[in-house]
PABA-431282 format. One line per 3 residues: number of its first residue (from 1); their letters; for each residue x, y, z of C-alpha. Coordinates in Angstrom, 2 decimals, always signed. Layout:
N
NUM	a	X Y Z | ...
END
This chain:
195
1	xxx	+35.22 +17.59 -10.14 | +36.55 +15.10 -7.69 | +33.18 +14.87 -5.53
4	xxx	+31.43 +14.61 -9.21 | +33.87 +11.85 -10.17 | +33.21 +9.81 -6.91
7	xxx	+29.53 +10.42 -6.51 | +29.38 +8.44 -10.52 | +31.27 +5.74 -8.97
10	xxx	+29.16 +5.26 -6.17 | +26.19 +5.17 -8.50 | +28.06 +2.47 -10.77
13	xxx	+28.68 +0.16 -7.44 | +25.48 +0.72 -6.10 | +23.88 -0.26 -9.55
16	xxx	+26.12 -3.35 -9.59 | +24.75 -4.39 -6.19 | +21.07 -3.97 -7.36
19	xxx	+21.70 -7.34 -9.62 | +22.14 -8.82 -6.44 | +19.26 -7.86 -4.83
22	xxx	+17.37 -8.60 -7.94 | +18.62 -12.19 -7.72 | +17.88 -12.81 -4.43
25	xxx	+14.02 -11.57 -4.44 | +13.84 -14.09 -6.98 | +15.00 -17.03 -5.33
28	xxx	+12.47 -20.15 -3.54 | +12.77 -20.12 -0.11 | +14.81 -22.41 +1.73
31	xxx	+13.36 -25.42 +3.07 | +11.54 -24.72 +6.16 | +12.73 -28.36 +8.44
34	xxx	+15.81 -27.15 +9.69 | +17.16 -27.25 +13.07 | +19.40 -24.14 +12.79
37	xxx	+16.62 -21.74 +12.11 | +14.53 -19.74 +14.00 | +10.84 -20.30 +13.96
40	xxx	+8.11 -17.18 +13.60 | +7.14 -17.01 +17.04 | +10.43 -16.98 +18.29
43	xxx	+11.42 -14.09 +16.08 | +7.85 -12.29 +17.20 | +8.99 -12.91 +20.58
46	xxx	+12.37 -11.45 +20.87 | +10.93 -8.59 +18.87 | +8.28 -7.68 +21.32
49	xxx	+10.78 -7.80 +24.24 | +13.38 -5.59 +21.91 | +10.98 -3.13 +20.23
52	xxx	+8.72 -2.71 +23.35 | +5.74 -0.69 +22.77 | +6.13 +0.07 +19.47
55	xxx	+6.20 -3.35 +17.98 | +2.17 -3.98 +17.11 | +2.90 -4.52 +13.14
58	xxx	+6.13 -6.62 +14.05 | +4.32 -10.06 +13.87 | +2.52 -9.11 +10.51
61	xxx	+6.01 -7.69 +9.19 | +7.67 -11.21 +10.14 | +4.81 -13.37 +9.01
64	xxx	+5.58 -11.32 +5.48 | +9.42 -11.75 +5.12 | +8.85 -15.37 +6.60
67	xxx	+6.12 -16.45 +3.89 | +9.11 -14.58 +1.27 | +12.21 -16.06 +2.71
70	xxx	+11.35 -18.72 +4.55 | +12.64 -19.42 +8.46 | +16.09 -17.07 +8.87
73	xxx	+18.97 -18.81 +10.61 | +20.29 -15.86 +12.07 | +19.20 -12.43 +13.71
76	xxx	+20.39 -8.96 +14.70 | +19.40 -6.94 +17.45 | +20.46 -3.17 +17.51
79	xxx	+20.55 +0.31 +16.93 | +21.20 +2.74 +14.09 | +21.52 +6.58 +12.91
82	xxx	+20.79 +7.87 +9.55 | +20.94 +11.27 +7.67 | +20.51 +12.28 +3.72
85	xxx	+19.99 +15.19 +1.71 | +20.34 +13.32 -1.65 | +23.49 +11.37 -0.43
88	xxx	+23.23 +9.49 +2.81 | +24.87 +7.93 +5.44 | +23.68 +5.37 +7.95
91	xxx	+25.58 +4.02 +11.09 | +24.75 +1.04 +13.59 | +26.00 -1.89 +15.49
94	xxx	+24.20 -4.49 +17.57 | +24.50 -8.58 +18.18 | +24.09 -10.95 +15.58
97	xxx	+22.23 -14.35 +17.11 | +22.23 -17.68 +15.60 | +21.24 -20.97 +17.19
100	xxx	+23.94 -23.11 +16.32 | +27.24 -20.87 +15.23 | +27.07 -18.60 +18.39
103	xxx	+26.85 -15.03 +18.49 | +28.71 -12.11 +17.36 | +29.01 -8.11 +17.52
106	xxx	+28.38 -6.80 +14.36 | +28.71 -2.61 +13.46 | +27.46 -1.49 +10.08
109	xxx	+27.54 +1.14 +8.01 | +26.72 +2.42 +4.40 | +26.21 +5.16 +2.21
112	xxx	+22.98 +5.64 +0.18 | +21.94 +7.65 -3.16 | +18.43 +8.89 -4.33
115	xxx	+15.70 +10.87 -3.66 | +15.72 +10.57 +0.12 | +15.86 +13.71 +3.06
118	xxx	+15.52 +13.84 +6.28 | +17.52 +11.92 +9.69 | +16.31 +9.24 +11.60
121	xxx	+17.26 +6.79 +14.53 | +16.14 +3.15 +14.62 | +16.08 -0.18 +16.76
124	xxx	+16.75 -2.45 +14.33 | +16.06 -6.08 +13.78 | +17.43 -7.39 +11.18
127	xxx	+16.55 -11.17 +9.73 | +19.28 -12.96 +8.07 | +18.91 -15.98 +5.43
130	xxx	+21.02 -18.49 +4.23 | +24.30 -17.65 +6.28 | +26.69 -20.30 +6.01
133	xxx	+29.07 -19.11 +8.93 | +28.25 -15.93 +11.42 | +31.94 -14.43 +9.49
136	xxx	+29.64 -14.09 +6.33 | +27.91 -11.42 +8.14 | +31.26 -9.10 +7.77
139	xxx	+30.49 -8.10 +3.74 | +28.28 -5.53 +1.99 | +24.66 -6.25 +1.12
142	xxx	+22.99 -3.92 -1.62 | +19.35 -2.67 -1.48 | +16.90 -0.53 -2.77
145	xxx	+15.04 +1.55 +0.72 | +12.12 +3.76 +1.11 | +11.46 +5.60 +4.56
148	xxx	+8.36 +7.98 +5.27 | +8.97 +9.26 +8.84 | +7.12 +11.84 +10.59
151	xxx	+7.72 +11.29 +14.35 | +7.81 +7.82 +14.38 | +7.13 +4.43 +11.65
154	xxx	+8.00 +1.19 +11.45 | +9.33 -0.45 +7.92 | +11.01 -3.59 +6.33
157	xxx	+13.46 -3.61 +3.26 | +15.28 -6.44 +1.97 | +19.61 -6.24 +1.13
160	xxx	+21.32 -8.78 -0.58 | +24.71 -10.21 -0.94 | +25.57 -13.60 -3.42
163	xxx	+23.02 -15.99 -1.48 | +22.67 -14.31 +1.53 | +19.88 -12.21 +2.24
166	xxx	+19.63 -9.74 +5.08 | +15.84 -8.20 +5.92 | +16.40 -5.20 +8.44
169	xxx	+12.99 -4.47 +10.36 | +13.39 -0.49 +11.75 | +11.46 +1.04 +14.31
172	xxx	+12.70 +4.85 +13.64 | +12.01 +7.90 +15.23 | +12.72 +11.26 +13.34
175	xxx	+11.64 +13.10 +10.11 | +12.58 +10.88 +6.97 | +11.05 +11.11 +3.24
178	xxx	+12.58 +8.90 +0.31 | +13.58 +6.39 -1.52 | +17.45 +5.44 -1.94
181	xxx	+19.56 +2.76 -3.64 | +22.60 +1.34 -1.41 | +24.69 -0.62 +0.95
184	xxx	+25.73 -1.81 +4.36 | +29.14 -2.50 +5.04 | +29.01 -5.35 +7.83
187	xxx	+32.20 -5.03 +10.17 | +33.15 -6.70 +13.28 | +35.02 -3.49 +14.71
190	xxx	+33.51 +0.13 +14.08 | +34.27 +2.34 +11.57 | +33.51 +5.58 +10.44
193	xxx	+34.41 +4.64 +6.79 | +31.12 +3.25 +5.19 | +32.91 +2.64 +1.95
END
């Protein structure tokens, strides 16, 4: 009853969070003149040296959330686990970069609901938009995510919070099939809690 009682609240938040996301899809991008973001070819460029082999869709994937978002003025660099069956869990940490606000270790983690199987690890990249200070990182950002991994892929999804919008890029390796509704709980120490 318990585990019945908390998976419906789960569902509630994570529905809650969709607005969010929903709000943030929906929004112009920012203008693209400023100083404290990061340009393309810079992003394409870090990505290549992070990614490695795998990265040949990387510049088309950052063209994409560019021409969506506009210029990010902040990055992540790291690595993550996930499992589901149904309900899942992912865990991660890495460095966020920015040009101007310095740079910070950032863990994540989240739980997930839908129709999603499977376990996966994944560099990550993750783009970040319209972060007013790098302690705006340390909050939750809802999303809707979809993973088809046999072996190996490479994917983008888009999580929001209020006005800040964080695009994770994944390179994962595993066996992953499914779509999923949640959240990532930024934190600046790591936890195994992702509630």
């Amino acid at each position: 009853m318990r585990a019945t009682l908390r998976l419906a609240a789960l569902t509630l938040c994570l529905i809650a969070f969709g607005a969010d996301l929903a709000a943030a899809q929906n929004q112009p991008p920012p203008p693209p003149q400023r100083r404290d973001t990061f340009k393309p070819d810079e992003i394409v460029r870090e990505g290549h040296r992070f990614f490695g082999t795998v990265s040949r869709g990387l510049a088309e994937v950052v063209q994409q959330a560019v021409s969506r978002w506009g210029e990010p003025n902040g990055y992540v660099l790291g690595q993550e686990g996930s499992g589901a069956f149904v309900v899942g869990l992912r865990y991660g940490d890495g460095k966020l970069y920015t040009k101007n606000a310095g740079d910070r270790r950032v863990f994540w983690e989240g739980p997930s609901i839908g129709f999603d199987y499977g376990g996966e690890g994944a560099r990550t990249m993750m783009l970040v938009y319209n972060l007013p200070a790098t302690e705006a990182i340390y909050q939750r950002f809802a999303g809707i995510d979809g993973s088809a991994y046999f072996i190996g892929g490479f994917g983008m999804t888009a999580l929001a919070s209020g006005n800040i919008v964080v695009v994770p890029i994944r390179s994962g390796v595993g066996l992953r099939l499914g779509a999923n509704i949640g959240y990532l709980k930024f934190t600046p120490n790591a936890s195994w809690n992702p509630f």
